[in-house]
Residue frames relative to the residue before (quaternion, step in Angstrom):
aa qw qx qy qz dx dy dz
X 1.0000 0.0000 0.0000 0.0000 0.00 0.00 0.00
X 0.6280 0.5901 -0.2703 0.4294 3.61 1.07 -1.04
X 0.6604 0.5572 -0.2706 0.4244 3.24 1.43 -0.94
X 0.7591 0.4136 -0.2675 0.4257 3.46 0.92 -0.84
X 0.4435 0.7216 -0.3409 0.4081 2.90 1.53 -0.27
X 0.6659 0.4980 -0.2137 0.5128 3.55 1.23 -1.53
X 0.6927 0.4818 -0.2053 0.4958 3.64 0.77 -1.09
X 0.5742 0.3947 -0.4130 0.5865 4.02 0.83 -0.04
X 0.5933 0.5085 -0.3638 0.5070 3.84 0.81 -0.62
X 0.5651 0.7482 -0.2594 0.2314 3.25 0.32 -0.79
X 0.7183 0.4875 0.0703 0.4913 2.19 0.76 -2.85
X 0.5350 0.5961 -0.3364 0.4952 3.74 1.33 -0.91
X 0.8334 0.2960 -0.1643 0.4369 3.12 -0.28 -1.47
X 0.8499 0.1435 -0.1923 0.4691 4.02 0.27 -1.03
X 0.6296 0.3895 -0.4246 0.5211 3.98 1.07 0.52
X 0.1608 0.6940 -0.7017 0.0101 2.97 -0.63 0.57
X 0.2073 -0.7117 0.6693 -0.0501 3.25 -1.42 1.33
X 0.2746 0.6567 -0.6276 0.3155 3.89 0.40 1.13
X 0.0669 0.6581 -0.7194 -0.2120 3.29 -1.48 0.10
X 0.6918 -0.5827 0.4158 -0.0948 2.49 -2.20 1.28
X 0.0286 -0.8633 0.4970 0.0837 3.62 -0.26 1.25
X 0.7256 0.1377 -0.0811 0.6693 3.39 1.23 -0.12
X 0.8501 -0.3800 0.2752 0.2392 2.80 -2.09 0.69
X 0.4915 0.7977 -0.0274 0.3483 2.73 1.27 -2.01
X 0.8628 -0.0946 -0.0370 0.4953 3.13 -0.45 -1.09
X 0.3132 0.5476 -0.6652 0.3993 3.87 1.05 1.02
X 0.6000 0.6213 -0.2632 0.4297 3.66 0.94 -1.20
X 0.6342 0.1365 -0.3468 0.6774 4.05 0.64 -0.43
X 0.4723 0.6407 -0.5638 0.2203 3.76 0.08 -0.57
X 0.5426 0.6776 -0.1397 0.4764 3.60 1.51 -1.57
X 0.8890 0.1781 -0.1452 0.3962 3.04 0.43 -1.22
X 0.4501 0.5230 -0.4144 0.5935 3.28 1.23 0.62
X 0.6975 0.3361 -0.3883 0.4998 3.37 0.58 0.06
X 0.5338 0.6620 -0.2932 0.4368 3.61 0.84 -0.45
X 0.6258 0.5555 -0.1218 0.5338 3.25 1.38 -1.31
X 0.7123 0.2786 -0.2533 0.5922 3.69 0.59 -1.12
X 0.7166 0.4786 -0.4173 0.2885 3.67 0.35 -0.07
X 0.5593 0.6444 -0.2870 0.4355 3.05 1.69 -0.31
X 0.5882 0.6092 -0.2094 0.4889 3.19 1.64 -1.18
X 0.7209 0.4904 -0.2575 0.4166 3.45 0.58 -1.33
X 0.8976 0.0679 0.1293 0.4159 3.57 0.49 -1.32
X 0.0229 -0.8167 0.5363 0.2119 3.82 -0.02 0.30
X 0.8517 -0.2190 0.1224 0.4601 3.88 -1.15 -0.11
X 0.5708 0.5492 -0.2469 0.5582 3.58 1.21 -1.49
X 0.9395 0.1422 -0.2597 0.1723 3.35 0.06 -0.59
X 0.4355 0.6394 -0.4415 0.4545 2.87 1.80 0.31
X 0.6116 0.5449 -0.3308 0.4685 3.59 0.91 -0.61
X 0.5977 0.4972 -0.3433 0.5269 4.17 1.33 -0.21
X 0.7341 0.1897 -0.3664 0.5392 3.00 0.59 -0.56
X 0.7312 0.3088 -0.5199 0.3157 4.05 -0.29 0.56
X 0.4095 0.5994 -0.5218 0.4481 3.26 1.46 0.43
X 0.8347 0.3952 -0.1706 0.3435 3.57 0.90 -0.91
X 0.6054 0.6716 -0.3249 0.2773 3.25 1.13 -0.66
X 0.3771 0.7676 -0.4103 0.3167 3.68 1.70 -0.61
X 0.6009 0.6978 0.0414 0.3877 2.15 0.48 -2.62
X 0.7475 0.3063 -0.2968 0.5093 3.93 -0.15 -0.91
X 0.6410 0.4480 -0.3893 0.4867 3.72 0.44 -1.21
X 0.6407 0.5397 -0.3816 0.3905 3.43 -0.09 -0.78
X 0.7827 0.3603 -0.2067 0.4635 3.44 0.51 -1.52
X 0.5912 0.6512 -0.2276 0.4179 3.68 1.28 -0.59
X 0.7033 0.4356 -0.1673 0.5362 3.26 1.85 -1.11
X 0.5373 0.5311 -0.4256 0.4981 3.30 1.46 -0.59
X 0.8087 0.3925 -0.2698 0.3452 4.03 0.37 -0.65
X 0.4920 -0.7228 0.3724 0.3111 3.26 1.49 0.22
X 0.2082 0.4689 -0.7051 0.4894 3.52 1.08 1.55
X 0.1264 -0.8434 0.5124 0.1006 3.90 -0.46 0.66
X 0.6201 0.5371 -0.1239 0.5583 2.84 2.16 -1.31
X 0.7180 0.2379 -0.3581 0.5473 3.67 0.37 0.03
X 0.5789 0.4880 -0.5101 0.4081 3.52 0.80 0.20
X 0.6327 0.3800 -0.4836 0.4706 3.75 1.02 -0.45
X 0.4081 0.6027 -0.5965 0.3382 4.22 0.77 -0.56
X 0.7954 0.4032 -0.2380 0.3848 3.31 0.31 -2.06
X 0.3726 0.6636 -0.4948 0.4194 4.07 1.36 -0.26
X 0.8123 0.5380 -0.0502 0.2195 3.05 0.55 -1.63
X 0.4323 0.6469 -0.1501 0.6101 2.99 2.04 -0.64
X 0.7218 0.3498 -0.2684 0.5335 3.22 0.42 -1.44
X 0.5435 0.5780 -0.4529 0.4067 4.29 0.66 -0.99
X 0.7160 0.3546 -0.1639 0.5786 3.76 0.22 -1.36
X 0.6120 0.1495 -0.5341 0.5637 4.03 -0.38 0.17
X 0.7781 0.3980 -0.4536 0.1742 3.75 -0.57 -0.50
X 0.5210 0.5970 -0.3140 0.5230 3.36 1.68 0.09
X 0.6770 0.3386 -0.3895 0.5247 3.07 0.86 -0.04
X 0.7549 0.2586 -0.1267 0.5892 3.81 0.79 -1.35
X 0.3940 -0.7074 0.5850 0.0468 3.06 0.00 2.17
X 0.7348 -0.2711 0.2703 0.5598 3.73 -2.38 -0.02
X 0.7616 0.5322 -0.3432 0.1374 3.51 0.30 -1.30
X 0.7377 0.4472 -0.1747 0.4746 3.23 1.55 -0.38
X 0.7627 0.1636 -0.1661 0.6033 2.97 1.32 -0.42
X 0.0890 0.8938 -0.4391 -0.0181 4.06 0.59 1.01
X 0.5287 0.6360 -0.3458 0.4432 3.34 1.19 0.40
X 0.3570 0.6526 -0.4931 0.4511 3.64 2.00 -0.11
X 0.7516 0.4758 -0.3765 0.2588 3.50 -0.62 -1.12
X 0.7651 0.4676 -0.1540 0.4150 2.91 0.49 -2.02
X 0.6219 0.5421 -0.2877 0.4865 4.29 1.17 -0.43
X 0.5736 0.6028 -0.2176 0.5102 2.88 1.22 -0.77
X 0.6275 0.5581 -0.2904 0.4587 3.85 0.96 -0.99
């Protein structure tokens, strides 16, 4: 439960799936997201949870929780779309 819980947050704060009819509100759209990302998570903890999330799936798939290992998949799909190689350069290579 905790897990989907983390992965609907997630999806809130660093997916966002709106589309845009104007400039405008892409322009507050931004800063409403800026705002909830600031709130939610600051440098320290965005950097725990992609230090960890590898690591869990892996260890989650190895015991055959398959289903919170794809939640925690999912988690890891939607932060790395947002925190591209440059932010998050330890995806790929953890991932190997």
């Amino acid at each position: 439960m905790a897990a989907i819980q983390l992965k609907n947050t997630l999806k809130r704060v660093y997916g966002s799936t709106l589309s845009y009819n104007s400039y405008d509100d892409k322009e507050e759209q931004k800063k409403g997201e800026e705002l909830q990302q600031n709130d939610l998570l600051d440098d320290e903890g965005k950097q725990v949870l992609q230090a960890s999330f590898v690591p869990l799936m892996l260890q989650l798939s190895g015991s055959g929780k398959t289903k919170v290992a794809n939640i925690v998949l999912e988690c890891i799909s939607t932060m790395a779309r947002r925190f591209v190689q440059s932010e998050w350069p330890e995806l790929f290579p953890s991932l190997i």
